[in-house]
C-alpha positions as CSV (number, residue, x, y, z in Angstrom):
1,X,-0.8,48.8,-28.5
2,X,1.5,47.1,-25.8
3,X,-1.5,46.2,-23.8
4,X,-3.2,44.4,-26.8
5,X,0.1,42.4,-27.5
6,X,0.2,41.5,-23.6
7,X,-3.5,40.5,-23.9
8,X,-2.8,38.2,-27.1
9,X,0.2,37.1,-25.5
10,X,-1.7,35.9,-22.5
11,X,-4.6,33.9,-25.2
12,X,-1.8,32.2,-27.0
13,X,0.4,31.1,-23.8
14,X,-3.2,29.9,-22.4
15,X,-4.2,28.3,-25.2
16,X,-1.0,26.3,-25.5
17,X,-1.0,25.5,-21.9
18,X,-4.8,23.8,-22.4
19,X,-3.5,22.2,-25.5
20,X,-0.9,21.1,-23.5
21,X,-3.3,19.2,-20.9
22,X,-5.1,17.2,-23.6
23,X,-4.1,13.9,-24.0
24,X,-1.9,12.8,-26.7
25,X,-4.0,10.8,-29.6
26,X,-3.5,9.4,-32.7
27,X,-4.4,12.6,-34.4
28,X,-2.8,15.3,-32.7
29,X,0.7,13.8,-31.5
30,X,2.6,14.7,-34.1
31,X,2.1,18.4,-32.8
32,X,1.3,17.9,-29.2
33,X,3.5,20.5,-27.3
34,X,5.2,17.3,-25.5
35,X,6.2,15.7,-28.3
36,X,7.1,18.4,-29.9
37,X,9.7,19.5,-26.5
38,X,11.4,16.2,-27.1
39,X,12.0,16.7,-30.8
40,X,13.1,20.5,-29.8
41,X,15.7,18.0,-27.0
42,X,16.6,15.3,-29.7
43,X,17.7,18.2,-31.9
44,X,19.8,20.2,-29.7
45,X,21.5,17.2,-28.7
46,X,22.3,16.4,-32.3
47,X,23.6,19.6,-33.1
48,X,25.8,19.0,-29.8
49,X,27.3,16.0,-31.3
50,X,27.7,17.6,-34.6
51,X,29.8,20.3,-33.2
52,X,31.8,18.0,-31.1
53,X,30.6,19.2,-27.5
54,X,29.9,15.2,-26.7
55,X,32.3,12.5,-25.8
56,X,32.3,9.8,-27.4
57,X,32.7,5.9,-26.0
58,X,32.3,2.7,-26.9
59,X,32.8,-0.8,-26.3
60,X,31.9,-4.1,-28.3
61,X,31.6,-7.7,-27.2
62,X,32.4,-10.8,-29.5
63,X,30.4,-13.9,-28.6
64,X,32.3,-15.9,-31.0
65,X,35.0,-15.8,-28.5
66,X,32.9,-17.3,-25.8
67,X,33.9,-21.0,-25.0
68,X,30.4,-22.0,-25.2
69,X,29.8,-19.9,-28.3
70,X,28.2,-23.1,-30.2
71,X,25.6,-23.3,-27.6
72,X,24.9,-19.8,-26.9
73,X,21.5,-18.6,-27.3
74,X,20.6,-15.6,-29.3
75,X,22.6,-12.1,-27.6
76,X,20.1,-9.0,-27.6
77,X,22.1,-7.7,-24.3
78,X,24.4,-5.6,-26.6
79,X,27.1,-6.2,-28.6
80,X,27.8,-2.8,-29.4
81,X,27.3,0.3,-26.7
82,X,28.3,3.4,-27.4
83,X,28.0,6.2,-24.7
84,X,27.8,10.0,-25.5
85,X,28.3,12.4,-22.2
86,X,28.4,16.3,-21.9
87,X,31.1,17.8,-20.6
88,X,30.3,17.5,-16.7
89,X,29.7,13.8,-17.9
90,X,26.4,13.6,-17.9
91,X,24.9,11.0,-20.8
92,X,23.3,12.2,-23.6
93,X,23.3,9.5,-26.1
94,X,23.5,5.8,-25.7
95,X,23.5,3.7,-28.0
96,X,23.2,-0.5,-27.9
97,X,23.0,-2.7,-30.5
98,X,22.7,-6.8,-30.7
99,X,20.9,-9.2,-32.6
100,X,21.0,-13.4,-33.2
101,X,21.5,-15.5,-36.6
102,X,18.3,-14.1,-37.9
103,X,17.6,-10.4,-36.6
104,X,19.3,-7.3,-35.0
105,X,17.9,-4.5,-33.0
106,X,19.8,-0.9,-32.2
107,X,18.1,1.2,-30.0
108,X,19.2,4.7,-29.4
109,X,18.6,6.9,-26.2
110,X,18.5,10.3,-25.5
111,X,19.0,12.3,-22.2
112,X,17.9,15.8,-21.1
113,X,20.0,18.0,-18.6
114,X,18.4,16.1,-15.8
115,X,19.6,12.9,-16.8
116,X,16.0,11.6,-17.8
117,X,15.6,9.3,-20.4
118,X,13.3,11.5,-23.2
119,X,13.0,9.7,-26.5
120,X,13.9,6.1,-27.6
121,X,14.5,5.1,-31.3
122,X,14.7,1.3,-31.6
123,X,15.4,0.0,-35.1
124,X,15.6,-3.6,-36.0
125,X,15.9,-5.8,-39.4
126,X,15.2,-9.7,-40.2
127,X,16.7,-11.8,-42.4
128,X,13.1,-11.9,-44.1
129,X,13.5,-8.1,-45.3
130,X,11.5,-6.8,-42.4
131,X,12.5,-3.1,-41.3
132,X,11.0,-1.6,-38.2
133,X,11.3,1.7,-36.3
134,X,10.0,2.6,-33.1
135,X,9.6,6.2,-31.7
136,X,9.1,6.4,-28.2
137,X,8.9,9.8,-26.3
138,X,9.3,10.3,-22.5
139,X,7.7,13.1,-20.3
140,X,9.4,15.5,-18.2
141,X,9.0,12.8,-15.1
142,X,10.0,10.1,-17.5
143,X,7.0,8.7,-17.8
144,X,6.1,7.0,-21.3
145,X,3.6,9.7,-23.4
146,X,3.5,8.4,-26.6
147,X,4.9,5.4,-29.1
148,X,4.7,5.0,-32.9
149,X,5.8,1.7,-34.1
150,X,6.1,1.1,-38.2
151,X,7.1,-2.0,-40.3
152,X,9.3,0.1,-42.8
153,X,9.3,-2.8,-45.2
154,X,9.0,-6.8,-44.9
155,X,6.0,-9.0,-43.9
156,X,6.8,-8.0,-40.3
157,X,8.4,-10.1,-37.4
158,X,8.5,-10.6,-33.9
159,X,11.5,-8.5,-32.8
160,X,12.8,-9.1,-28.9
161,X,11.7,-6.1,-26.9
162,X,14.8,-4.8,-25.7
163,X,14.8,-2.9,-21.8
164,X,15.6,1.3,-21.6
165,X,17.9,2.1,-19.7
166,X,17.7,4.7,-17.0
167,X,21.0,4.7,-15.7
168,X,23.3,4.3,-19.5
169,X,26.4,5.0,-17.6
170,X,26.1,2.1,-14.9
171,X,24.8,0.0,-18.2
172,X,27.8,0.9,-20.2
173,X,30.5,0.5,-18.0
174,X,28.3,-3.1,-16.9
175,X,29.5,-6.2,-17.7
176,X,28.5,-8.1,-21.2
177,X,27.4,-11.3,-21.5
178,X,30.5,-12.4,-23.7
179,X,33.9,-11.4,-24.0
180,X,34.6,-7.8,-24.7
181,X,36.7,-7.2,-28.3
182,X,38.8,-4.6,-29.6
183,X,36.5,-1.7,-30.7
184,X,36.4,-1.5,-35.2
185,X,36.8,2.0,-36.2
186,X,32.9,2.9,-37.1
187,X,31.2,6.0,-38.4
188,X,28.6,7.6,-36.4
């Protein structure tokens, strides 16, 4: 009986590993074993800052108190960042958000042990009722594997593509393109 239960052992592990090896489609990403790793990452990190294992930081910058704030073009740099670290201080989570008079975009990034970026969630609205979400997923390496964009609502719109980040604490701590304000008590 233990050698039959070794054997099947052995089919499933090589079976997953070959399913592993095939590319990642439109039909089968939802459960390719890579995309599935990062959700199994994106959900212990969750429950990490549900329990209250993460630091929490954040910083927000007010263009209205530029000098040149009637002349400023639209901000997408970010001006809301908030930074999530582990204990040893290693990021986790950053979040940055920004938009101009017409559209905003937050995009959220998550970090395994290694410090690789792993999964990006970008969301963005218009002021012509346009929602969008974008799920992107990260190898091991930190190489791009897979993205699924979707226009939650709205005729659509042509949303600034906003940079990752691979270093969120050099980012965070970076300087902003206008002046930084007092930080508003938000939930998160």
């Amino acid at each position: 009986m233990k050698n039959l239960l070794w054997v099947l052992s052995l089919v499933l592990l090589a079976n997953h590993s070959a399913f592993a090896d095939e590319p990642i489609t439109e039909k089968n990403w939802a459960s390719h074993p890579q995309i599935v790793e990062v959700r199994m990452l994106y959900q212990k990190i969750m429950a990490e800052k549900a329990a209250g294992k993460l630091r929490r930081k954040a910083r927000e910058f007010d263009c209205s108190l530029a000098p040149d704030f009637a002349n400023r073009e639209p901000d997408y740099e970010g001006y809301i960042r908030i930074l999530y670290t582990d204990r040893s201080g290693k990021p986790r989570i950053y979040y940055h958000e920004g938009g101009s008079e017409d559209s905003m975009v937050r995009i959220e990034l998550y970090y395994d042990d290694n410090g690789k970026l792993r999964f990006a969630l970008t969301k963005g609205g218009a002021v012509n009722n346009t929602k969008m979400e974008r799920r992107t997923y990260f190898s091991r390496s930190g190489e791009k594997i897979w993205d699924d964009d979707k226009i939650l609502e709205g005729p659509g719109y042509s949303f600034v593509e906003w940079g990752l980040v691979d270093d969120p604490v050099r980012e965070f701590n970076g300087k902003g393109s206008c002046p930084e304000a007092k930080p508003r008590a938000r939930a998160r």
